[in-house]
C-alpha positions in Angstrom: 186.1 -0.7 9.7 187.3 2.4 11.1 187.8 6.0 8.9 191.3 5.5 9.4 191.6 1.8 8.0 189.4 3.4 4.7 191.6 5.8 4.2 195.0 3.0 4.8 192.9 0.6 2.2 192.2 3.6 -0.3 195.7 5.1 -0.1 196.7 1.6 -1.4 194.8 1.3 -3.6 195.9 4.6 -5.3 199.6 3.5 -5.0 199.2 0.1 -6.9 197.2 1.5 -9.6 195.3 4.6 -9.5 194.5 4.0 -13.3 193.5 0.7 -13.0 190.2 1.8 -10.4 187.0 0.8 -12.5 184.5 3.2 -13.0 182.5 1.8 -10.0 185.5 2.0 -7.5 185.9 5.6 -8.7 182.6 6.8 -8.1 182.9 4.5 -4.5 186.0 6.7 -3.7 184.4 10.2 -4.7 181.4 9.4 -2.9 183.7 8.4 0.1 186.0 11.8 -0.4 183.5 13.6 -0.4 182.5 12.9 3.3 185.1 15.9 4.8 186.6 13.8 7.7 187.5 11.2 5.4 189.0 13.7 3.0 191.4 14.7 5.7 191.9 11.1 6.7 192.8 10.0 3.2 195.4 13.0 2.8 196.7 12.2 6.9 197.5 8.6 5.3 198.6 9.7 2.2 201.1 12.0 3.6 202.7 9.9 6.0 202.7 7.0 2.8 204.8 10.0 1.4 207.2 10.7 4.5 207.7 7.1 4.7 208.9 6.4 1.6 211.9 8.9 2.1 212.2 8.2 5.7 216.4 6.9 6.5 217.1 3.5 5.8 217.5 2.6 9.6 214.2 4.5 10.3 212.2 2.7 7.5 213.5 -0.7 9.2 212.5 -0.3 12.2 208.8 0.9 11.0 209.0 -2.1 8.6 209.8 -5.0 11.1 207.0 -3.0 13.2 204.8 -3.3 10.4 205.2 -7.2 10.0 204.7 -8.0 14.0 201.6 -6.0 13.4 200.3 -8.0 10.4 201.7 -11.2 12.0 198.8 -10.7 14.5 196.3 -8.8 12.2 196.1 -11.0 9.6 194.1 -13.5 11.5 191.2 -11.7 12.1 191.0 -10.8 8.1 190.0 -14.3 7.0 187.7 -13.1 4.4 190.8 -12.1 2.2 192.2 -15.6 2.8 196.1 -16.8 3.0 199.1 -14.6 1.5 196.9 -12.1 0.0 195.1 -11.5 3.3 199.3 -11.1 5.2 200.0 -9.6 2.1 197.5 -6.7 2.3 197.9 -6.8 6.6 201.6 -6.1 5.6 201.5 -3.1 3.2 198.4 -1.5 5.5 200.4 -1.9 8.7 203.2 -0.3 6.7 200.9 3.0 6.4 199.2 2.8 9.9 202.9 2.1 11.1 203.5 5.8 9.8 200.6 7.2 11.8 202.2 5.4 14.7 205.4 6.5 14.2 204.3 9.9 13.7 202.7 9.6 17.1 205.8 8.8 18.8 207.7 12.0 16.9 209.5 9.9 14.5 209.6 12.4 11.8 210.2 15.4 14.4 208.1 17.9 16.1 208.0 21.2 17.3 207.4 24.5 15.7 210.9 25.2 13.9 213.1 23.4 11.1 216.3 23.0 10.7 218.2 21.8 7.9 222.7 21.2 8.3 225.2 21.8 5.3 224.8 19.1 3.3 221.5 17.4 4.9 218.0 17.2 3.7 214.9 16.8 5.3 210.9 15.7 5.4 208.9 17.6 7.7 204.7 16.8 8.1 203.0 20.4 9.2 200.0 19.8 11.6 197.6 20.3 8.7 199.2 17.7 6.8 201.1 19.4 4.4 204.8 18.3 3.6 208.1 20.2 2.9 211.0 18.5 1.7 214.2 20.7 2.5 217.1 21.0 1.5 220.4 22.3 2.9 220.8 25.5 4.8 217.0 26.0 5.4 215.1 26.7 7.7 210.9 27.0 7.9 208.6 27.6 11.1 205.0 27.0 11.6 203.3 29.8 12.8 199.8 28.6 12.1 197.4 27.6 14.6 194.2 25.2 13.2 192.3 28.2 11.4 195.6 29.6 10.0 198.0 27.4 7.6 201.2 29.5 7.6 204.9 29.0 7.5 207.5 31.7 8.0 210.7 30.3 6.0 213.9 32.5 6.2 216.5 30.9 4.5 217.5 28.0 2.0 215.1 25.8 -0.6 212.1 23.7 0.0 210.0 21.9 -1.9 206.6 21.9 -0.7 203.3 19.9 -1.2 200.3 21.6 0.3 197.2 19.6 1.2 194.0 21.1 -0.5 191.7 23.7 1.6 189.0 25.9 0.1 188.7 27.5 3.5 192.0 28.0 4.6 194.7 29.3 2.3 198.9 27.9 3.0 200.8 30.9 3.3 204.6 31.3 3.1 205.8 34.3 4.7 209.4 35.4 3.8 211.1 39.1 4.6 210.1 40.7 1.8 207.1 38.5 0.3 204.1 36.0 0.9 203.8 33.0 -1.1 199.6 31.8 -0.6 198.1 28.6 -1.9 195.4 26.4 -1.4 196.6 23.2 -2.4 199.5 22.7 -4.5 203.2 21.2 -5.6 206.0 24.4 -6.0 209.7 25.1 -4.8 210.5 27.8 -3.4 214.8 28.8 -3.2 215.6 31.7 -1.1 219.2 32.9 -1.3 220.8 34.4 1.7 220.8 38.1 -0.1 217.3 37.9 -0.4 216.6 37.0 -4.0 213.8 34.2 -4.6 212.6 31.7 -7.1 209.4 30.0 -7.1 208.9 26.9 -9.5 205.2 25.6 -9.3 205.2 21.9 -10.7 201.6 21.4 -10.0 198.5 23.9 -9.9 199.1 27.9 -9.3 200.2 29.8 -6.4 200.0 33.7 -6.1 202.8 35.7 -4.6 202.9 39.3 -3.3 205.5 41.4 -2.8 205.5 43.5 0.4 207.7 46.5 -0.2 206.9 49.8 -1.9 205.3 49.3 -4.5 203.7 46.4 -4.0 203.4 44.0 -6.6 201.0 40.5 -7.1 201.8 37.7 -9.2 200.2 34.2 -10.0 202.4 31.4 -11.0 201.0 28.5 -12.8 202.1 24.8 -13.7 205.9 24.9 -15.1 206.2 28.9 -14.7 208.8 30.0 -12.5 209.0 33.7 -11.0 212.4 35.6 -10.3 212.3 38.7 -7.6 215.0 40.6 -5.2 213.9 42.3 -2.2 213.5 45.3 -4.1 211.5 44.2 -6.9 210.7 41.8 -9.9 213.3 40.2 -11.7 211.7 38.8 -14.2 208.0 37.7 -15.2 206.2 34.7 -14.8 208.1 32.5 -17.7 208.0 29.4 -18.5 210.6 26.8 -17.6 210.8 22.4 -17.0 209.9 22.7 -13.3 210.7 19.3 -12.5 214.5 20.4 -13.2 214.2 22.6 -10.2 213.8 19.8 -7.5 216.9 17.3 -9.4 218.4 18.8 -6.1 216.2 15.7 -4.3 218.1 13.3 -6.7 221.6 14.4 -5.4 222.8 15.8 -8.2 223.1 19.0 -10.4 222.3 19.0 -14.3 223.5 22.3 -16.4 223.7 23.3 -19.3 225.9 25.4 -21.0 226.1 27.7 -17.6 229.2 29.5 -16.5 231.6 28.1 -13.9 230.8 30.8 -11.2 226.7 29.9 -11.0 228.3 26.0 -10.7 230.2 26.9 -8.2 227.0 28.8 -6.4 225.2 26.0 -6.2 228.0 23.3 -5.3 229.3 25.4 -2.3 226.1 25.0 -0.8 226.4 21.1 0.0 230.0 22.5 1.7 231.4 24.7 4.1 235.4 24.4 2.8 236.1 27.6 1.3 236.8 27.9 -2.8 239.1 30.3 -4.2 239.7 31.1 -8.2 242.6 31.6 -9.1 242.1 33.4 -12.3 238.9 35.7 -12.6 238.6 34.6 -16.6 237.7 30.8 -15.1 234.6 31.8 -13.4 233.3 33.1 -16.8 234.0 29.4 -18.6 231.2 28.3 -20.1 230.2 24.3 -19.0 227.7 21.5 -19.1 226.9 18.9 -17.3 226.2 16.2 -14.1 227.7 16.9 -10.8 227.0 15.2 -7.6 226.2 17.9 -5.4 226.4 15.6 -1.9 229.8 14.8 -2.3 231.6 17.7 -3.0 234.9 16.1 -3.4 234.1 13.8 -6.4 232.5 17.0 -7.5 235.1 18.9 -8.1 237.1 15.9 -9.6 234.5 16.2 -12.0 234.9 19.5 -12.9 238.4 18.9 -13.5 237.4 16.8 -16.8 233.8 19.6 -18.2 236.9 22.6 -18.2 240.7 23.3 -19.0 241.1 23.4 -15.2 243.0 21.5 -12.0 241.5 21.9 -8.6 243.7 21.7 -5.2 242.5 21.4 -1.6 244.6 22.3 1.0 243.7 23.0 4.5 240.1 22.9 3.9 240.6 25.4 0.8 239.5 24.3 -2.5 241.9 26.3 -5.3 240.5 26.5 -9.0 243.6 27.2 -11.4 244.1 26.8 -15.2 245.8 23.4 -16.3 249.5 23.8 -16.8 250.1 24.3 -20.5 246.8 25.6 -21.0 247.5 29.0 -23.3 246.6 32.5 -22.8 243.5 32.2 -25.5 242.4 29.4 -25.1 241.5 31.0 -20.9 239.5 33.6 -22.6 237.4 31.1 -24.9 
């Protein structure tokens, strides 16, 4: 059996149940990891398992019904697993090797720059392996080469999951900072004025600050870090990271937040204009669920968390206060 059909059987494995290994097949899998080209196998495999799974409906059909002409004539020459377990198991490890052919054939994109649309989302695979999920308005660029991870990413928010190297550090270069890892789970949201926020949801990541004075920081598990281009905003705090990547979910929660910093995030999934009406709005205090991909139902949404009525017209979106509503009860 070939590295590459290990590392298909092993990413299985780990998918059905990685709890349910025995303490046999555990040590079988270290002892296999530890061999280094089936370490990078494993994670090849494992990331395209990954990209798969959030691949476009019409994309993860045609790798599917690829997947099943593939088994159709695999599963023969596996009698030793015997009848629907043996097209069973040709099925799901088609499904993976289908991503390594599809990837071959530039399914999930190529080239050295990333761009993502308002209102679209994206999965990119770096060369390394690594993954970065982005969402609107980004953009990232690999700069690397195979002894250098790196990335330059100048605008937006990406989540990113970094394929473990001792050797060679991931690095995230941005104007006025560098993010460097080594293997690791973290969001990064750059504004377009600059300011930055990096939420690590698994292991630690160190960023530096280039500008004068410099300034180093490491980030661990559920900290988040605040800066501008001129400095710190805040310190390493703690916060629940996996609120900082609801944006993959479609949707916004907040809680008790004002009505501008809504509206700063919802205007991102939209290029209409907003206007507000009254200045004393923006400071209303709300909480809540909003659908951030479809802007319209959004704001219908908003109507019902606040005292106010919102009008488009002419690709204007116009937040005013509720007729009736009464001169004190805008400024609570």
């Amino acid at each position: 059996m070939s590295t590459k059909d290990q590392a298909a059987r092993w990413v299985i494995r780990m998918t059905e149940s990685p709890d349910a290994l025995s303490a046999d097949e555990r040590a079988e899998f270290d002892e296999w990891l530890s061999n280094p080209r089936h370490a990078q196998e494993f994670h090849a495999m494992n990331t395209i398992a990954v990209i798969a799974a959030d691949l476009p409906a019409v994309d993860r059909t045609r790798l599917s019904d690829w997947a099943i002409n593939q088994a159709s004539s695999d599963v023969r020459s596996r009698r030793h697993l015997g009848g629907w377990a043996a097209f069973a198991a040709s099925v799901i490890a088609a499904v993976v090797l289908g991503g390594y052919f599809a990837q071959g054939r530039n399914w999930f994109g190529s080239g050295g720059a990333y761009v993502t649309r308002t209102g679209e989302t994206r999965v990119v695979a770096f060369p390394e392996g690594s993954v970065a999920y982005m969402n609107t308005r980004s953009e990232v660029r690999w700069i690397g080469s195979p002894k250098d991870r790196r990335v330059s990413m100048s605008d937006g928010e990406v989540l990113y999951e970094v394929v473990h190297d001792p050797v060679r550090p991931f690095s995230i270069m941005l104007d006025n900072s560098e993010i460097r890892v080594l293997g690791t789970r973290f969001n990064v949201y750059r504004k377009p004025d600059g300011d930055t926020t990096v939420t690590v949801i698994e292991g630690a990541v160190q960023v530096r600050g280039l500008g004068e004075p410099g300034w180093t920081r490491t980030v661990h598990a559920n900290e988040q870090l605040e800066y501008k281009p001129i400095g710190l905003v805040r310190e390493p705090h703690v916060v629940e990271a996996q609120k900082s990547v609801e944006w993959r979910t479609g949707s916004f929660q907040f809680n008790d937040q004002s009505i501008a910093s809504v509206l700063d995030e919802l205007t991102r999934y939209t290029d209409e204009r907003v206007q507000i009406q009254d200045a004393s709005i923006a400071d209303q205090r709300i909480s809540g669920l909003l659908p951030m991909r479809d802007v319209h139902t959004a704001f219908k949404l908003l109507e019902r968390l606040a005292p106010i009525e919102v009008k488009e017209i002419n690709g204007t979106f116009t937040l005013d206060y509720k007729p009736g509503v009464e001169q004190q009860q805008r400024k609570d």
